[in-house]
C-alpha positions in Angstrom: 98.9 40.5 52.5 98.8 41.1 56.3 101.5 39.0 56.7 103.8 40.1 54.1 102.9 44.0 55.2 104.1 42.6 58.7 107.5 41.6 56.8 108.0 44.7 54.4 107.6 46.8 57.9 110.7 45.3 59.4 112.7 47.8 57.0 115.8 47.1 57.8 118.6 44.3 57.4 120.6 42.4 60.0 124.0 44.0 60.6 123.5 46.8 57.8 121.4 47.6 54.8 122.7 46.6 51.4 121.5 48.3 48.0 120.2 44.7 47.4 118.1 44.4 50.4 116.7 47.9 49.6 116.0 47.0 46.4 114.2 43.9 46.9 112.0 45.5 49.4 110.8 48.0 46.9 109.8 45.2 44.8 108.1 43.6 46.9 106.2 47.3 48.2 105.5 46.8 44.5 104.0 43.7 44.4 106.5 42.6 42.1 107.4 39.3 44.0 108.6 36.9 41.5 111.0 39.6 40.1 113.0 39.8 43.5 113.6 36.2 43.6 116.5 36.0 41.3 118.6 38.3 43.7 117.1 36.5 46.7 118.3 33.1 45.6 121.9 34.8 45.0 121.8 36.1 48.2 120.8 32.9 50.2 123.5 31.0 47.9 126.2 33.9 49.2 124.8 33.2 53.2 122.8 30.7 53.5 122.5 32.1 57.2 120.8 35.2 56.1 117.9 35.5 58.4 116.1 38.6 56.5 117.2 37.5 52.9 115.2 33.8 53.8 112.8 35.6 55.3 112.1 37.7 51.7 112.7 34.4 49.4 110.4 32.5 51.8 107.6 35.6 51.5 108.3 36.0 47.8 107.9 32.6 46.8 104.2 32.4 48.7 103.3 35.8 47.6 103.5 33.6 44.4 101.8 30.4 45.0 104.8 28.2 45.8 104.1 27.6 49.3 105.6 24.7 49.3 108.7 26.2 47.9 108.3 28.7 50.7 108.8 26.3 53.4 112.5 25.7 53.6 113.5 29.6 53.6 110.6 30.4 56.1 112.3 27.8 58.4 115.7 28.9 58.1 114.6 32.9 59.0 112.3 31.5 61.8 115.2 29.9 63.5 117.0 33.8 63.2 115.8 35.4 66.9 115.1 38.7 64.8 112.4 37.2 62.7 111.3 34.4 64.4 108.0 35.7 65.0 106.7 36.8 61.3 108.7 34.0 60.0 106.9 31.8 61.7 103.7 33.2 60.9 104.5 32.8 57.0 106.3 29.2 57.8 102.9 28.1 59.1 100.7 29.4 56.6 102.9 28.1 54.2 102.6 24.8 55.5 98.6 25.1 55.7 98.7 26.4 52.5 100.8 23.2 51.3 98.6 20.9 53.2 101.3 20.1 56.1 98.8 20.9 58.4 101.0 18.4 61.2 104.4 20.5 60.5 102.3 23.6 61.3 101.5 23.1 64.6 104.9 23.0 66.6 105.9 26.1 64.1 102.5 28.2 66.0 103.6 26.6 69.2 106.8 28.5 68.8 105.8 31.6 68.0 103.0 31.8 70.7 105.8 31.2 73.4 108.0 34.0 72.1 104.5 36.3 71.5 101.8 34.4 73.7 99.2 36.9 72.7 99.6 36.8 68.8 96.1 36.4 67.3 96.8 35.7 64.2 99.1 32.9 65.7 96.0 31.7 67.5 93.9 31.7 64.2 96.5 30.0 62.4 97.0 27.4 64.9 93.1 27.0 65.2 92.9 26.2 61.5 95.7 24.0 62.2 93.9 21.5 64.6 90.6 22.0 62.4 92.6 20.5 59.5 94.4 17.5 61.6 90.9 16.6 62.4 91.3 17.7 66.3 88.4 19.3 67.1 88.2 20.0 70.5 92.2 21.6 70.3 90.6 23.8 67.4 88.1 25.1 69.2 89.9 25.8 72.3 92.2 28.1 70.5 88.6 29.5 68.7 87.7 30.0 72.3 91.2 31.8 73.4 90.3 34.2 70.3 87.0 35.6 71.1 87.8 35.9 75.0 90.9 38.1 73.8 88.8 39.6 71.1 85.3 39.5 71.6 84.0 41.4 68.6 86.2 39.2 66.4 83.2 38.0 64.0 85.2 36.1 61.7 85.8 33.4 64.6 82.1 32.9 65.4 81.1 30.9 62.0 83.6 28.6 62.6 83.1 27.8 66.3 79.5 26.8 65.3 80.6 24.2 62.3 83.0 22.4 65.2 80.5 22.3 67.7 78.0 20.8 65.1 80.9 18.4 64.3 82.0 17.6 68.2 78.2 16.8 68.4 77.5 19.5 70.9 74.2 20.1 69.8 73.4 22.7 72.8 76.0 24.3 72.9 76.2 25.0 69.0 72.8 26.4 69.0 73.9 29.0 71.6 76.8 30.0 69.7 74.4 30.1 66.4 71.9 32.3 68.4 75.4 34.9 69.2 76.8 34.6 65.9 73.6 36.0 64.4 73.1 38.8 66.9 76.6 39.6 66.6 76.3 39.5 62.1 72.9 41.6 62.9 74.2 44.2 65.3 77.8 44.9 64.3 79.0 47.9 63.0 81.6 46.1 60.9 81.0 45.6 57.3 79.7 41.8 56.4 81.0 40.2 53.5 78.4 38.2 51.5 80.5 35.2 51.8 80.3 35.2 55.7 76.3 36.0 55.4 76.4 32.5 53.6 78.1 30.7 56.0 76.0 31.7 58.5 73.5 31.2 56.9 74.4 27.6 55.8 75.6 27.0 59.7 72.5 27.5 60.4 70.6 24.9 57.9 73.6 22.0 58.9 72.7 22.8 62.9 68.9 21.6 62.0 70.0 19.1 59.8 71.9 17.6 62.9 69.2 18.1 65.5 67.4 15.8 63.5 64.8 19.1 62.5 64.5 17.7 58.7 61.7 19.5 57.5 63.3 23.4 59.4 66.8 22.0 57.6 65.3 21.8 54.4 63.4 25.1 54.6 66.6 27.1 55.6 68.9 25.1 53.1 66.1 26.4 50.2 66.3 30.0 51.8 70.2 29.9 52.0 70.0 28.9 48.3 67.8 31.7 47.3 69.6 34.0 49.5 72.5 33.6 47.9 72.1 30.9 44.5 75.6 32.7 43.4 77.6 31.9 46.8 79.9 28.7 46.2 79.5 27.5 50.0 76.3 27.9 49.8 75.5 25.7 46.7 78.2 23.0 47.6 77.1 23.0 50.9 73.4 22.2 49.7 74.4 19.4 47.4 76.6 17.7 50.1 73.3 18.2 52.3 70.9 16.6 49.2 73.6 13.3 49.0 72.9 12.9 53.0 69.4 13.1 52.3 69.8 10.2 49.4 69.1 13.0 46.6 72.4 12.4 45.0 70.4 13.8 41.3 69.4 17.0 43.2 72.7 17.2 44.2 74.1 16.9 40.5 71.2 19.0 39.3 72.0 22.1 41.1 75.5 22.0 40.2 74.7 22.0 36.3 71.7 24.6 37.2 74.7 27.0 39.1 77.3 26.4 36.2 74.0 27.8 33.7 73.2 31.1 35.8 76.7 31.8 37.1 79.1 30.1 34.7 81.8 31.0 36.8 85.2 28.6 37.2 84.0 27.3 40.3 81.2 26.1 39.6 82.4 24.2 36.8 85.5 22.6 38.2 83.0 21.9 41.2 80.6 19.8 38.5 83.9 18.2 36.8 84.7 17.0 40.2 81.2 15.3 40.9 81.2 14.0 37.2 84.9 12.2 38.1 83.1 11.0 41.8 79.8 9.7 39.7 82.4 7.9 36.5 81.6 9.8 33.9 84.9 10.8 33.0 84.0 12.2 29.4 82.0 14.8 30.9 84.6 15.9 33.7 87.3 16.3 31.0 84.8 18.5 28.8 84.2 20.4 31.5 87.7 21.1 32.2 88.4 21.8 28.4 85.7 24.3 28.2 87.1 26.0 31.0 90.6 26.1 29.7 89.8 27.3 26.4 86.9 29.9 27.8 89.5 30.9 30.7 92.9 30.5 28.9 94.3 31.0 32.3 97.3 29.0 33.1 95.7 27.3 35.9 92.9 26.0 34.0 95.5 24.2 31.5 97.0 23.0 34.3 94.2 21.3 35.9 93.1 19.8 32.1 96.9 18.5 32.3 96.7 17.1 35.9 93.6 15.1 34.7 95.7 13.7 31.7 98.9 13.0 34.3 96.8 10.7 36.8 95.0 9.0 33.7 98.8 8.4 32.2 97.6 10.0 29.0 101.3 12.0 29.2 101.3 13.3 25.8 98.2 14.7 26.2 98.9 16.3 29.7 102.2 17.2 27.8 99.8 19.8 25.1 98.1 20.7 28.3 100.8 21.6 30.1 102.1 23.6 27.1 99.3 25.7 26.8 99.6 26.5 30.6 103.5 28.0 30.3 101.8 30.1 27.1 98.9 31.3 28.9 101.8 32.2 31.7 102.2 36.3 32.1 105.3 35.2 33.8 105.1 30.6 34.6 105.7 29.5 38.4 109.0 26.9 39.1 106.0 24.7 39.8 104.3 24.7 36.5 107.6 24.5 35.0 108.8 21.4 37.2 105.2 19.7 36.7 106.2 19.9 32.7 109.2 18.5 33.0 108.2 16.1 35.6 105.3 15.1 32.9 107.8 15.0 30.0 109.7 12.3 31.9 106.6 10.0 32.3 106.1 10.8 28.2 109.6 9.4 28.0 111.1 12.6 26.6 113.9 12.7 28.1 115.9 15.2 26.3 113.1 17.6 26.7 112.6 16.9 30.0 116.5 17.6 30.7 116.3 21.0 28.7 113.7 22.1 30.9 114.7 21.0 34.2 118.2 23.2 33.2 116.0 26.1 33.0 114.5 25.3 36.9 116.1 27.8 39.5 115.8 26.2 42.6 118.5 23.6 42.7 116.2 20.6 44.8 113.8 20.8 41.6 116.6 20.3 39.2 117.5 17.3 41.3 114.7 15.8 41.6 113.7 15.9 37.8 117.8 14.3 37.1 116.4 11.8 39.4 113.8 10.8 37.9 115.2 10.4 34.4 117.8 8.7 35.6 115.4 6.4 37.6 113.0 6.0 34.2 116.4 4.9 32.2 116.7 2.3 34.9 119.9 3.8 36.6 118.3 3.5 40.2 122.1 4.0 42.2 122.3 7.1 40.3 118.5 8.1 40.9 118.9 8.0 44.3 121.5 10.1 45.0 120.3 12.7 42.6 117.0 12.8 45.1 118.8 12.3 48.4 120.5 15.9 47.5 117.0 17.2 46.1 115.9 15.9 49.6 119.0 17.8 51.6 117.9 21.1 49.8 113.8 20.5 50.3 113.3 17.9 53.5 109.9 17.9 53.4 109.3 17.6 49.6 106.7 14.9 49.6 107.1 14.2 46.4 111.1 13.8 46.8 110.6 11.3 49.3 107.9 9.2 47.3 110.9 9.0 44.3 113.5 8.7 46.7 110.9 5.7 48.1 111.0 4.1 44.5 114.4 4.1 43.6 115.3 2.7 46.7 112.8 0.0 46.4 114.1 -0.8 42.5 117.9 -1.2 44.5 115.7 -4.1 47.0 116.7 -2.2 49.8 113.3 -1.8 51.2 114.0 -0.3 54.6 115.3 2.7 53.3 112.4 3.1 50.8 109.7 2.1 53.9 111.7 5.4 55.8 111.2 7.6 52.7 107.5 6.7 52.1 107.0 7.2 56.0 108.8 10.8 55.9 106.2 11.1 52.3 103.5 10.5 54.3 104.5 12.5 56.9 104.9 15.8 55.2 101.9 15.9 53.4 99.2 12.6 53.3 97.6 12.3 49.5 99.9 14.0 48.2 101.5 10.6 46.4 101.0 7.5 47.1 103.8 7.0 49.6 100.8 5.9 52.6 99.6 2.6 50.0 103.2 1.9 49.5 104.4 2.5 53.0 101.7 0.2 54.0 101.9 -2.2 51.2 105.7 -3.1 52.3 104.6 -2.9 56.4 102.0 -5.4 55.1 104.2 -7.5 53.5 107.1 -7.9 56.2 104.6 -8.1 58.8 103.8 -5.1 60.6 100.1 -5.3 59.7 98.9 -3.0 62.6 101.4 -0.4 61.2 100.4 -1.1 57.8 96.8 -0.1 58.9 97.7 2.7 60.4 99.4 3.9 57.5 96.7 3.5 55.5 94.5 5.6 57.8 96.0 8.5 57.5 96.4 7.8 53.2 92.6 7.0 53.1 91.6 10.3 55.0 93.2 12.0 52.3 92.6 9.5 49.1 89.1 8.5 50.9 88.2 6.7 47.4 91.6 4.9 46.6 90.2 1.6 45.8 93.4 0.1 46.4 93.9 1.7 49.7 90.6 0.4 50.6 91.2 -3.3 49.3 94.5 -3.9 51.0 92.9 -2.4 54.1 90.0 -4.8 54.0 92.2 -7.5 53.5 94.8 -6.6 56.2 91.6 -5.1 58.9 90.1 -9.1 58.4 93.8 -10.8 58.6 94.3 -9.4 62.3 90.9 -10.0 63.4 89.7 -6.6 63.0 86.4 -7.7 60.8 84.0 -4.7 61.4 86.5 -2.5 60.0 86.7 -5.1 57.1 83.6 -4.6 56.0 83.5 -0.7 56.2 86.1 -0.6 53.9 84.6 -3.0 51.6 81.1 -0.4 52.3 83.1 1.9 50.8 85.0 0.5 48.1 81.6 -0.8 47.4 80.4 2.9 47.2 83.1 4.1 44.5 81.1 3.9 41.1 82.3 0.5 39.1 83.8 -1.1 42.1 80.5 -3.1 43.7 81.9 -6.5 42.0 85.0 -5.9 43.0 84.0 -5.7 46.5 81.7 -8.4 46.4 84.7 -10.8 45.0 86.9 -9.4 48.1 84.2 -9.8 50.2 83.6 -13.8 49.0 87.7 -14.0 49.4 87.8 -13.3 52.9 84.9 -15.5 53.5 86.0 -18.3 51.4 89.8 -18.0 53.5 87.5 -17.7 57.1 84.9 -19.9 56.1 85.2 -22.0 53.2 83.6 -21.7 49.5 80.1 -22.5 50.4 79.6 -19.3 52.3 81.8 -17.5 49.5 79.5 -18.8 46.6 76.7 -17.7 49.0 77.0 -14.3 49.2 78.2 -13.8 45.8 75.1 -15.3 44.8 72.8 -12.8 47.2 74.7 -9.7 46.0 72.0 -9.2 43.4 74.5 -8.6 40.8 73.9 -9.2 37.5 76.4 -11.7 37.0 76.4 -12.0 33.3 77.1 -8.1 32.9 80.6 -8.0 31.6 81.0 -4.9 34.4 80.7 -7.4 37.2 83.5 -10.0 35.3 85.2 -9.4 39.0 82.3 -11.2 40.9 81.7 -13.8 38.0 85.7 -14.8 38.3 84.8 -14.9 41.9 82.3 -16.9 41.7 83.4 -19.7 39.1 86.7 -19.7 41.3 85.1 -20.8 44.5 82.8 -23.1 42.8 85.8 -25.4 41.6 87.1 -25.7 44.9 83.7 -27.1 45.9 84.2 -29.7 42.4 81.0 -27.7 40.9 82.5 -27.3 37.7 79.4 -28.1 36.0 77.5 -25.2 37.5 80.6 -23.4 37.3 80.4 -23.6 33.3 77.2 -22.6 33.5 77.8 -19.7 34.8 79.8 -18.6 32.1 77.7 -19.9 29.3 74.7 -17.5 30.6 76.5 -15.0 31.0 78.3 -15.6 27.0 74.5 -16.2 26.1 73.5 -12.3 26.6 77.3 -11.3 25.3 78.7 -14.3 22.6 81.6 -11.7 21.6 82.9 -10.3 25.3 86.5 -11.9 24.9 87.4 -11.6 28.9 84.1 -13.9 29.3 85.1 -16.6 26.5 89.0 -16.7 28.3 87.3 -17.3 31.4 85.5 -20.1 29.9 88.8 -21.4 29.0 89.9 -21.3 32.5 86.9 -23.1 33.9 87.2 -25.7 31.4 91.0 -26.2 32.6 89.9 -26.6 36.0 87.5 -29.2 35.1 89.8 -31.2 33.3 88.3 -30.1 29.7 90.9 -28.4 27.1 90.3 -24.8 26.9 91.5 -24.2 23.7 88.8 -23.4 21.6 87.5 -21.1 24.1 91.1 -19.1 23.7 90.9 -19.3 20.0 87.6 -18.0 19.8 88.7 -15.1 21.7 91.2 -14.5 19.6 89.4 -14.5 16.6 87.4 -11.7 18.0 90.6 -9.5 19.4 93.7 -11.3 17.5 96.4 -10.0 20.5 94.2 -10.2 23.8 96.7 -10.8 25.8 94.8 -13.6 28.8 94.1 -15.9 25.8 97.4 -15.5 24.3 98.8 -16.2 27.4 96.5 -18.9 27.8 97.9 -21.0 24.9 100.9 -20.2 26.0 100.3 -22.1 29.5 99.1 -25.3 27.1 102.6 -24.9 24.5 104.4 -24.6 27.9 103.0 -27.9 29.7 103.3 -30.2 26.6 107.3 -29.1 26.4 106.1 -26.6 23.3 108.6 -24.0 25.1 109.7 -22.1 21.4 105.7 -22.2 20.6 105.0 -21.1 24.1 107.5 -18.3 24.1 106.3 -16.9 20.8 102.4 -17.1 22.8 104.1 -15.1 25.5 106.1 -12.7 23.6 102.6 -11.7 21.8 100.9 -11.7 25.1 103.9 -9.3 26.7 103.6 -7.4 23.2 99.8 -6.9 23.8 99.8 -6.4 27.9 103.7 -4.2 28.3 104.5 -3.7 31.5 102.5 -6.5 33.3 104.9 -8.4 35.6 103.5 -12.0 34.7 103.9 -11.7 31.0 107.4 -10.4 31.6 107.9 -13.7 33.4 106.7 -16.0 31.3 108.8 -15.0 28.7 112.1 -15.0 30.8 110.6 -18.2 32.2 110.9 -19.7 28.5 113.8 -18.1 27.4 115.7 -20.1 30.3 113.9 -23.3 28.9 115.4 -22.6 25.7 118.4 -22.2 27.0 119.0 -18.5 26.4 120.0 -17.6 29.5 121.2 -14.2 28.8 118.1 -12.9 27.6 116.3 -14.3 30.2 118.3 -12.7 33.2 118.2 -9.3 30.9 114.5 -9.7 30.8 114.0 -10.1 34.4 116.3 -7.7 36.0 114.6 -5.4 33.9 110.9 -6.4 34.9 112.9 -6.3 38.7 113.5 -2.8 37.7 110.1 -1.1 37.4 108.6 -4.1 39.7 110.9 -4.6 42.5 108.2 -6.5 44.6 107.8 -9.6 42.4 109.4 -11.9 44.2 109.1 -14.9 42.0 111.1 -12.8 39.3 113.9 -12.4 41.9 113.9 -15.9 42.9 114.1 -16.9 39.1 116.7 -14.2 38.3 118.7 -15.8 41.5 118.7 -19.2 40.1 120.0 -18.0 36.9 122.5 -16.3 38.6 123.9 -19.5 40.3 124.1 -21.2 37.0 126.3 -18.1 35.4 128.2 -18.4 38.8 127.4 -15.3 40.1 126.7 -16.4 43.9 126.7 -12.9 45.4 124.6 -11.2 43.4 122.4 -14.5 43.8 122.3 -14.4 47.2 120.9 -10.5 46.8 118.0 -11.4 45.0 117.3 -14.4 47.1 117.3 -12.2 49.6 115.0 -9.6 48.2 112.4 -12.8 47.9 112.9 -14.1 51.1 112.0 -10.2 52.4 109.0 -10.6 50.6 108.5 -13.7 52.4 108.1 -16.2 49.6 107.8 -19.8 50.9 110.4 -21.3 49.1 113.1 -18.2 49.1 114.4 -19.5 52.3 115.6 -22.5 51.6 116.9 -21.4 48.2 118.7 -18.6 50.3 120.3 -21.1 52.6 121.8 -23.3 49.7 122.9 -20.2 47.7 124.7 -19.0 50.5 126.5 -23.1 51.1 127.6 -22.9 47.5 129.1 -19.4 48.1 130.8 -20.8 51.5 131.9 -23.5 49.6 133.1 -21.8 46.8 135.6 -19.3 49.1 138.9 -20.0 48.3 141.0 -20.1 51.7 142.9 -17.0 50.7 139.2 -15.4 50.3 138.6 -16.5 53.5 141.5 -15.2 54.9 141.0 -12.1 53.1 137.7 -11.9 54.6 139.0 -12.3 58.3 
């Protein structure tokens, strides 16, 4: 409120009042910021050059929790000499706000050369560096702020927690030993909150010193002190998972939800119940808190649960009771609806509702994605490349604009939107794992890990982040930092046999099988738990490249013997028998006879129609298994694969440019549609999807490239070749 006290003092416009400027301004003395934006917006529209009218949508729209929204007006008035200075104040809390911590700092910068003795610039830009991770830049500016303003107490908590964190163990204890003197002796009221701190400060100082017994002591006293305080019980159970406790930890979040059942507490315990996999419990949680709170926010976090688990038509309800628990619903709960109703498919609805969406970039960006979800990707694009023009540093824009690029094969242009994604805001999509997945796959590994840095200090338990960056880290040599991502992905609950059969890949590809089946077999896994089928495939994978197919099946049949119904474990009998030269057929029938369309053991007979020239048989197996399994790329080309067979062309290159559509990195497809193609005649558009597989460095797309390209030389009439000089 500082701030925006900061802005309603300016009081008066830039050349000369208007009765709308007045008016606005005694809204916003009001309080009554989302009512002012309507005249705002129409003002901005009229001048976009407005510096005070920017400067009033910008504070109107963070006043009312769109700070991202915020951004673009905030820089526009910033670059007005007038307001440059509170501007750029709200332009970088903004951008804090919006988690654009980066973009913040050279905003600060700006302002402390115009006004280099701003403290709340120096605050700001202190929180700045604390959130980019730089330390030592975070507490210099700390530092500037206490030798301007010595009796500034609100600094002093903070520089202890960085001094901890730099490791300067001395020094943080001095600045402990002031902190409290200064808390005991100051004339100033305390808030409870910063008594906490403090008081937890204190307890993380021992903790670090290596004083175990004095950290645990102060950590119980903090609790006691102050068992309601949210930093102080969070800060305790992230001390009791150091220590190993990880049930304390739990414990005293359900024992702070039962004395304070406040909503912090509980979406505190939903989030450790999502960290520890018991999803059932976090989404209870986060229903009782809707339906006890019936606050708009609390819908919306039920519905955010529902959007990353793509249950859409659930998160659709959610979101519904969030715009009805609304007093008056944000452009950002209404663009998050819409946004959901597109991934529901309803696109209508979605349409009706992006109509309704003020701000001009949102509308855009929901067009876009409708159009990109009906598979018009040309169109898609252009919708969010003027979304983009009106919002630069949408992250979320980018990471579509990313995607549709990507469906057109043009994957420069969709490598430069994930980067300017992952720019503006890291975790907020998954523009770093795609960025990195396409630097990866042209190449540019040491990019590619860099990339995935800065997405894993954000998404720090994305197990595909953490696979890719395993397998990249050991591909360029860099095995230490192999295995500290496989630590972690190891250290996400359900993922230990994943990382063990990652872990026996990169051996297997260093060092051969043996070593692979080795350390599969010392993991201490229990191998015939269907939970650790990833380590079992693993296993009976490497033991056929040693010709142990016999111990292979053995394997399998012990781990069938504690489940005889688990159809993933009777397919993979199926596969083992294949690779020993035995039929697997009974194996697949038998899983089938458990679950009638599971879709590996469909696909399975399939692969057995297919090799004995059964392609009608083998395309009905494949059309189940696609039936069973939508949206998996390899059932999509096994059917198209067939359909060629047959001789139903058409259908086939439907089917695949289709599956090229929401999958444009298979590179098999493309080749397969680009084959096609040459049949029908259609050599350019042959030579494009070639070329998208050749990008994505399949072995065999080059030479297929280089005689699509003869035929289309040969093909040129002279007059098109004159034509084309």
């Amino acid at each position: 409120m500082l701030l925006a006290g900061l802005v309603l003092g300016l009081g008066c416009g830039e050349a000369k009042d208007t009765p709308s400027l007045k008016a606005i301004r005694a809204l916003h003395e009001e309080g009554r910021w989302r009512d002012s934006l309507p005249d705002l917006r129409a003002l901005v529209d009229e001048n976009p050059a407005n510096g005070e009218a920017n400067l009033l949508l910008g504070t109107a729209l963070l006043q009312g929790g769109d700070a991202g929204l915020a951004v673009w007006p905030l820089r526009r008035a910033s670059e007005h000499p007038r307001y440059a200075v509170p501007a750029g104040l709200l332009l970088a809390r903004a951008m804090l706000d919006s988690r654009t911590a980066p973009d913040a700092l050279p905003v600060i910068n700006r302002v402390l050369e115009l006004d280099p003795d701003n403290l709340g610039a120096l605050a700001l830009r202190s929180r700045a560096h604390l959130a980019n991770g730089n330390l030592v830049d975070g507490l210099a500016d700390i530092d500037r702020v206490l030798e301007r303003d010595p009796h500034n107490v609100a600094a002093l908590v903070p520089r202890v927690t960085t001094l901890i964190a730099l490791d300067l163990i001395d020094d943080a204890e001095a600045a402990l030993a002031t902190a409290r003197e200064r808390l005991a002796t100051t004339d100033e009221p305390i808030s409870e909150g910063m008594r906490a701190r403090l008081c937890i400060a204190g307890a993380l100082f021992s903790f670090e010193k290596g004083d175990l017994e004095i950290a645990e002591s102060q950590y119980a006293e903090c609790l006691e002190a102050h068992s309601q305080n949210p930093l102080a019980v969070t800060e305790t159970a992230a001390y009791y998972d150091l220590s190993g406790r990880p049930e304390d930890a739990t414990k005293l979040l359900q024992e702070a939800l039962a004395s304070t059942p406040t909503s912090f507490f509980r979406l505190a315990l939903a989030r450790r119940m999502r960290a520890l996999g018991d999803l059932a419990e976090e989404e209870r949680l986060l229903r009782e808190e809707a339906e006890q709170t019936a606050t708009a926010q609390a819908w919306f976090n039920l519905a955010d649960l529902y959007v990353n688990r793509e249950q859409f038509d659930e998160a659709v309800l959610a979101f519904e009771e969030a715009l009805a628990a609304a007093r008056e619903a944000s452009v950002m709960l209404r663009f998050a609806y819409a946004d959901t109703l597109v991934q529901a498919e309803r696109y209508e609805q979605a349409r009706s509702v992006a109509d309704a969406l003020e701000e001009p970039s949102l509308r855009d960006l929901i067009l876009g994605r409708i159009l990109l979800a009906e598979g018009n990707a040309a169109a898609a694009l252009e919708a969010f490349t003027s979304g983009i023009r009106l919002w630069p540093n949408n992250p979320s824009g980018r990471f579509l604009a990313g995607e549709a690029a990507e469906a057109l094969g043009d994957f420069p242009r969709a490598m430069s939107e994930y980067r300017e994604s992952l720019r503006a805001h890291p975790g907020f999509t998954r523009a770093g794992l795609s960025l990195a997945e396409l630097q990866a796959v042209s190449g540019q590994d040491p990019l590619a890990l860099d990339s995935l840095s800065r997405h894993l200090r954000a998404r720090p338990r994305d197990a595909e982040a953490l696979i890719l960056a395993a397998r990249v880290a050991h591909r360029t040599g860099r095995h230490p930092l192999a295995t500290r991502m496989l630590q972690r992905l190891a250290a996400i609950h359900g993922h230990e046999s994943v990382a063990v059969a990652e872990e026996a890949g990169l051996l297997a590809a260093d060092k051969g099988a043996e070593l692979a089946v080795e350390a599969i077999e010392h993991s201490q896994l229990d191998l015939s738990d269907p939970a650790n089928l990833p380590a079992l495939e693993s296993l009976v994978e490497q033991l056929a490249e040693l010709a142990q197919h016999e111990k292979a099946e053995q394997r399998v049949a012990a781990a069938l013997e504690a489940h005889p119904e688990e159809v993933a474990l009777l397919t993979l009998q199926g596969r083992v028998r294949e690779r020993a030269g035995k039929s697997p057929r009974e194996s697949y029938e038998q899983a089938l006879a458990l679950v009638p369309n599971y879709a590996p053991a469909l696909a399975g007979l399939g692969a057995l129609a297919e090799a004995v020239g059964e392609h009608q048989q083998a395309l009905d197996l494949y059309a189940r298994s696609e039936e069973a399994l939508p949206g998996h790329p390899q059932t999509a080309m096994n059917v198209a694969r067939m359909l060629a067979a047959l001789q139903r062309e058409e259908e086939a290159r439907e089917r695949l440019e289709t599956l090229l559509r929401r999958h444009p990195r298979e590179a098999e497809a493309a080749l397969q549609l680009a084959e096609l193609l040459v049949k029908q005649g259609e050599l350019e558009r042959a030579a494009t999807f070639a070329e998208r597989a050749n990008w994505l460095r399949l072995p065999e797309a080059d030479e297929a490239l280089e005689r699509i390209r003869s035929l289309h030389d040969e093909s040129a009439t002279p007059q098109d070749a004159g034509a084309a000089r």
